[in-house]
N, C-alpha and C positions, 0 to 999 in steps of 0.2 A: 401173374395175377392168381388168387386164390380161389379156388373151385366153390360152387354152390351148387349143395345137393339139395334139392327139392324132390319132395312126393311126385309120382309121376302124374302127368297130364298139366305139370306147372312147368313155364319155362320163365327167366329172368333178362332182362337186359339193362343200361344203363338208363336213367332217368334222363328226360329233354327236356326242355322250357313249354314244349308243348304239352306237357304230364301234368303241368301243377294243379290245373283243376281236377282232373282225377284224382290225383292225389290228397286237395285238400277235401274231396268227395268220401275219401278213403278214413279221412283223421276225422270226421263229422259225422259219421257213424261209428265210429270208434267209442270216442266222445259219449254218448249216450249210455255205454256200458261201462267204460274208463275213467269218467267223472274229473276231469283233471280240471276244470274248468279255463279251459286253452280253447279256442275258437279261430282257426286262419281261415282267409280268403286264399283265392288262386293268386294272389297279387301278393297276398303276405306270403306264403314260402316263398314267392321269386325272392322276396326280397330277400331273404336267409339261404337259400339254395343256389339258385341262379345270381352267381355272382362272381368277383377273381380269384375268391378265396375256397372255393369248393369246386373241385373236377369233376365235374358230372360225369365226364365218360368214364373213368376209374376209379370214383368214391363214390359210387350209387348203383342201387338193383330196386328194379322194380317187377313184380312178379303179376304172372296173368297166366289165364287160364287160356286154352286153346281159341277159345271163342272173342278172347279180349277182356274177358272180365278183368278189374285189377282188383287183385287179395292183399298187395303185401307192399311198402316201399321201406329202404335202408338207404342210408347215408353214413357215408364217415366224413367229419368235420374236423378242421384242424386251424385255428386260427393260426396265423404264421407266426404273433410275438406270444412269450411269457414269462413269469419268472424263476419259479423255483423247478417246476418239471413240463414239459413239453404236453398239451393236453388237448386229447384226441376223442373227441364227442363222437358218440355210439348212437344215429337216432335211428329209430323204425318202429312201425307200425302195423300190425296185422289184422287185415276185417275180422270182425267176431265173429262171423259164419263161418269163416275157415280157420277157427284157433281149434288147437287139439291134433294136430295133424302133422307136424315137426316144422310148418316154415317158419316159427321164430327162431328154432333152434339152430336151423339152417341160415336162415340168418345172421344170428348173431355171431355164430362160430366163422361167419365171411369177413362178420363187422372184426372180429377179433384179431384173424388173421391179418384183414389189407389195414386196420390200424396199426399193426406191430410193423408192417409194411414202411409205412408213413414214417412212422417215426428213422427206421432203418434210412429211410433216402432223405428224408428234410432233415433230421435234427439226432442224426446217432453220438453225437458226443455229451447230450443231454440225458438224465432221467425222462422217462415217457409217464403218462398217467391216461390210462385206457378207460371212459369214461360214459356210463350209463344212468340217462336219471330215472328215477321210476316214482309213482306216486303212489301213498299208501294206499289208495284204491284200486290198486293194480297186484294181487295177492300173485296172479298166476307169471305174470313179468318179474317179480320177485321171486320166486321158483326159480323161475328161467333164469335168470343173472347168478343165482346163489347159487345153481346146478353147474353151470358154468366157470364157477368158482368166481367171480370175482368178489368182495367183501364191500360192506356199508362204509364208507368214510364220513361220510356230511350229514347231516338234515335241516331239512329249508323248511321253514314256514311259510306257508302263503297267504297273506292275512290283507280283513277288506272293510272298510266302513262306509255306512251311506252315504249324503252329503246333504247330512239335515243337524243345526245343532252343530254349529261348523265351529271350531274355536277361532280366533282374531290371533290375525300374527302378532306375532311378541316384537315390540320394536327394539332394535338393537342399537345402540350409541354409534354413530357413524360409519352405522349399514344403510345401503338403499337399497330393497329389493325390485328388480324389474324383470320383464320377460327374454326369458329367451331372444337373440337375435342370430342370425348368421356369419355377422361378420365379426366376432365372440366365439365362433363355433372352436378354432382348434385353440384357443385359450383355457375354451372350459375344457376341453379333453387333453391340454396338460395338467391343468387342474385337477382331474380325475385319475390321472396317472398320481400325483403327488399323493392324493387323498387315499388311492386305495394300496400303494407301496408294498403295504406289509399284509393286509388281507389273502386269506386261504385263495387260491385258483386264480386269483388275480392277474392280469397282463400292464403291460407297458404299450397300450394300444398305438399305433405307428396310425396316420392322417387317414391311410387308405382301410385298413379293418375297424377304426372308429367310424368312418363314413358306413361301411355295410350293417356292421353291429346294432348300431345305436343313430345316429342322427340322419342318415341317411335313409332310416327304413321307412317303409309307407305308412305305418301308424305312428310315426314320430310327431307328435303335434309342439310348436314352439308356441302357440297363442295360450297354451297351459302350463307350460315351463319356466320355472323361477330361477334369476339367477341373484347373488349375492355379491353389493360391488363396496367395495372400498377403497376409495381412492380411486374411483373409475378401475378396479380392478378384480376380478372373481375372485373372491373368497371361498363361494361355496355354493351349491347348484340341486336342484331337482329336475330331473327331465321325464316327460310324461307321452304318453304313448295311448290311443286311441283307436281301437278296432272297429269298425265298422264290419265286421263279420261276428264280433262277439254281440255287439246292442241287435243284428240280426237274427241271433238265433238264441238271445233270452228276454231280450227286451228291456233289457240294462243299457245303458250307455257307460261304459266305464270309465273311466281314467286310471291307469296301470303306471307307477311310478318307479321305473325303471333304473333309474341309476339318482344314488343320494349321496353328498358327498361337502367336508368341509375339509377345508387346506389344514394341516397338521397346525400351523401357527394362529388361527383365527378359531381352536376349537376350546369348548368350554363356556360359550357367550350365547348361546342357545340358537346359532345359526343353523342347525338342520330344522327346529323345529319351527322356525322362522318362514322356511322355504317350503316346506311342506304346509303348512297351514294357510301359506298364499296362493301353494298349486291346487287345495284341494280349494280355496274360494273361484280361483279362475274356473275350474273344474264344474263345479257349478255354478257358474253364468254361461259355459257355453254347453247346457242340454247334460249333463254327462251328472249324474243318480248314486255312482256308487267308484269308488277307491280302493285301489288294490295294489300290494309291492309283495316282495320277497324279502326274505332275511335270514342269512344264516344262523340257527340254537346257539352255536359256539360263539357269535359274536363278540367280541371283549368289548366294542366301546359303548354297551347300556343303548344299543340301537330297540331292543325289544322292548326294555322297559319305556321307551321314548315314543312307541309305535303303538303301544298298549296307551301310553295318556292322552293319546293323540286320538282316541276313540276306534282301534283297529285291533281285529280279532282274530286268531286264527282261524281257519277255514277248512283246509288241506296241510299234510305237510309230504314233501318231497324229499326222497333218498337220494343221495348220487353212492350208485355202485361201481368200486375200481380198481384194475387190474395194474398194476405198478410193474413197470419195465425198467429194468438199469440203464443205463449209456452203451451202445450196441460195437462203439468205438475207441 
């Protein structure tokens, strides 16, 4: 395992289930100076951290001060499936009272090594992609990445509308839009395999890393999720996601729309904007004020200009910074 040097008086150990409230204690003061507008509860990182898919005891550090203070947490993240390279998420965070003093740097250089790690024992006969996201409100995290060498590949917009002035979904010729259900759950996430195939960073999500990712997690809400049936069959899907730690601590009720997506065969008939215009109506009948997704700039299929008529504006946008590994094998 690779060494972490911290300033003295810090020592590290691995992260436990019993850390997340500290820890999301740690990302909510952050938050006030980092502006990402990201908001977890102790329930929401279980649900991203504590789980089959991330090794706590040798992809995590959490850092503390002699007395227990916690200053610092890192994780390396690897979802098990993908397509074109193997991709190994960099996350951490350091309280802003202790920035300036080397342990992001110490950090990162752990997160760099036990990711080059990862890749070496799960997947060396693959390309690796070593992978940090930073948000433009994060000047001094962008230092840190760029000093480290890694380079810019992406940028994400994160963009968000009220939920006043709402448009009426477009009816489509023999579409029925309905909600979400469960027993539809790995339909729509073959679906979502189909839909996103050719998309940058994309996986081939396998039953068990769709369940942690996306429909499984604790903000997952299916009573605001639209699905698209033809034929009694998905066509095409929105799924929405609800923080109850984010309307805590601005006083928004969101609805954050997390995966969008139509089948390669059913596109061109205004199905995304169909699905989205009835998630954001659910959205506001159950309490929830304001609407927010992600999109990648580089997108090719006119997702932005479709997200722009849809009444949604940028807000932030976010970097993914990344250190590209060959096949080790």
């Amino acid at each position: 395992m690779p060494e972490l040097a911290l300033p003295a008086g810090l020592a590290a150990r691995p992260l436990t289930p019993d850390d997340m409230a500290a820890a999301a204690d740690l990302l909510a003061a952050a938050e006030l100076v980092d502006d990402t507008g990201e908001h977890m509860s102790a329930e929401e990182l279980a649900g991203w951290w504590v789980n089959d898919l991330v090794d706590l005891p040798r992809d995590s550090r959490l850092v503390r001060t002699a007395d227990g203070e916690v200053v610092a947490v890192a994780v390396v993240d690897a979802p098990p499936t993908f397509r074109d390279a193997f991709t190994v998420h960099l996350e951490g965070c350091v309280h802003p009272g202790w920035r300036g003093r080397g342990i992001g740097r110490a950090l990162l250089a752990w997160q760099l090594e036990r990711g080059a790690q990862v890749h070496a024992e799960r997947h060396p006969e693959a390309p690796a992609r070593l992978t940090v996201s930073v948000f433009s409100s994060m000047p001094t995290a962008e230092a840190l990445v760029r000093r480290a060498g890694l380079t810019p590949r992406r940028w994400f917009s994160h963009m968000s509308r009220a939920l006043t002035g709402l448009p009426a979904p477009p009816a489509v010729p023999g579409v029925r839009l309905v909600p979400f259900t469960f027993d539809r759950d790995d339909e729509v996430r073959r679906a979502h395999n189909a839909a996103f195939a050719d998309h940058y960073g994309s996986s081939e999500r396998d039953a068990a890393s769709w369940q942690v990712l996306f429909t499984g997690q604790h903000t997952f809400r299916a009573d605001v999720s639209v699905l698209a049936l033809e034929d009694d069959a998905v066509v095409g899907y929105t799924l929405a996601y609800v923080s109850e730690a984010g309307f805590q601590a601005t006083g928004e009720r969101e609805t954050y729309l997390g995966q969008i997506g139509v089948l390669p065969r059913a596109r061109g008939r205004g199905l995304a904007k169909a699905t989205i215009a009835e998630a954001l109506r659910l959205a506001a009948e159950h309490d929830c004020s304001v609407a927010a997704l992600q999109v990648d700039s580089e997108n090719g299929s006119g997702a932005v200009g479709l997200y722009e008529g849809l009444g949604f504006a940028t807000q932030r946008t976010q970097v993914s910074w990344v250190r590209e590994l060959p096949p080790s094998s």
